[in-house]
C-alpha positions in Angstrom: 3.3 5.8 -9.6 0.3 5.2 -12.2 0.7 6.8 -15.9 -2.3 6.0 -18.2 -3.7 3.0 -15.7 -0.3 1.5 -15.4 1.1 0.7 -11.9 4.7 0.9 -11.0 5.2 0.3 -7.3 8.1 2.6 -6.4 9.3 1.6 -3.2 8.8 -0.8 -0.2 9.3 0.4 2.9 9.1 -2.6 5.7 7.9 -1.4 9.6 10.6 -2.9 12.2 13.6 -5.0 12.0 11.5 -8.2 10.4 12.5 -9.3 7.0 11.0 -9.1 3.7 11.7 -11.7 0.9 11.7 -11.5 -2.5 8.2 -13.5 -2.2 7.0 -10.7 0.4 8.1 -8.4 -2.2 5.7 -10.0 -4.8 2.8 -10.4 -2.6 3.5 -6.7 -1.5 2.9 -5.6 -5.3 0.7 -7.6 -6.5 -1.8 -6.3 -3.6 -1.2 -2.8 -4.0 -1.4 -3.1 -8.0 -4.4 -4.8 -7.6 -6.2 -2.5 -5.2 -5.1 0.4 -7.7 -6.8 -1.3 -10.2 -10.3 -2.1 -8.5 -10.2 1.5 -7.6 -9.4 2.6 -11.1 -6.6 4.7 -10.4 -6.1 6.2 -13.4 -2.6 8.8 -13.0 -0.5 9.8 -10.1 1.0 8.7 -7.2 -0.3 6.8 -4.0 0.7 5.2 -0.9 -0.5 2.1 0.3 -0.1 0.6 3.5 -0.2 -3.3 3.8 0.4 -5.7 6.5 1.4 -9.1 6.2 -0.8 -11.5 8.5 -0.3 -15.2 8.7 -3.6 -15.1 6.6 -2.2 -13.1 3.8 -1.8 -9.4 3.1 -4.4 -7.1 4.8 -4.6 -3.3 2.9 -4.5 -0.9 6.1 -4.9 2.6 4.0 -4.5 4.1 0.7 -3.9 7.5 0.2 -4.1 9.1 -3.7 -2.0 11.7 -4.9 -4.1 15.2 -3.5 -4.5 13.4 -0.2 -7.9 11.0 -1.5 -8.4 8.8 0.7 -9.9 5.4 -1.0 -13.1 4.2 0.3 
């Protein structure tokens, strides 16, 4: 959830039975706060999909709230 340009990552929702540290859980935020800002995403919700390779996180998709798709 972003309010005036401020990112709060609400929740992490891992894919599969594989699990995530409190390091994964870091990485995990810092990515998506970090793409929000480069997109300047100023108020509202998204949800961001991010894998985690062996070569660091890769962003899959982010949606906006009103179904935006980032470029």
């Amino acid at each position: 959830m972003t309010t005036d340009g401020m990112h709060r990552v609400v929740a992490l929702r891992p894919e599969g039975c594989v699990p995530v540290t409190e390091e994964d859980r870091a990485v995990l935020r810092s990515t998506v706060t970090a793409l929000l800002d480069l997109t300047d995403h100023q108020e509202g919700a998204a949800r961001t999909e991010v894998t985690l390779s062996a070569h660091g996180p890769r962003i899959a998709a982010c949606f906006l709230e009103g179904g935006q798709k980032t470029p």
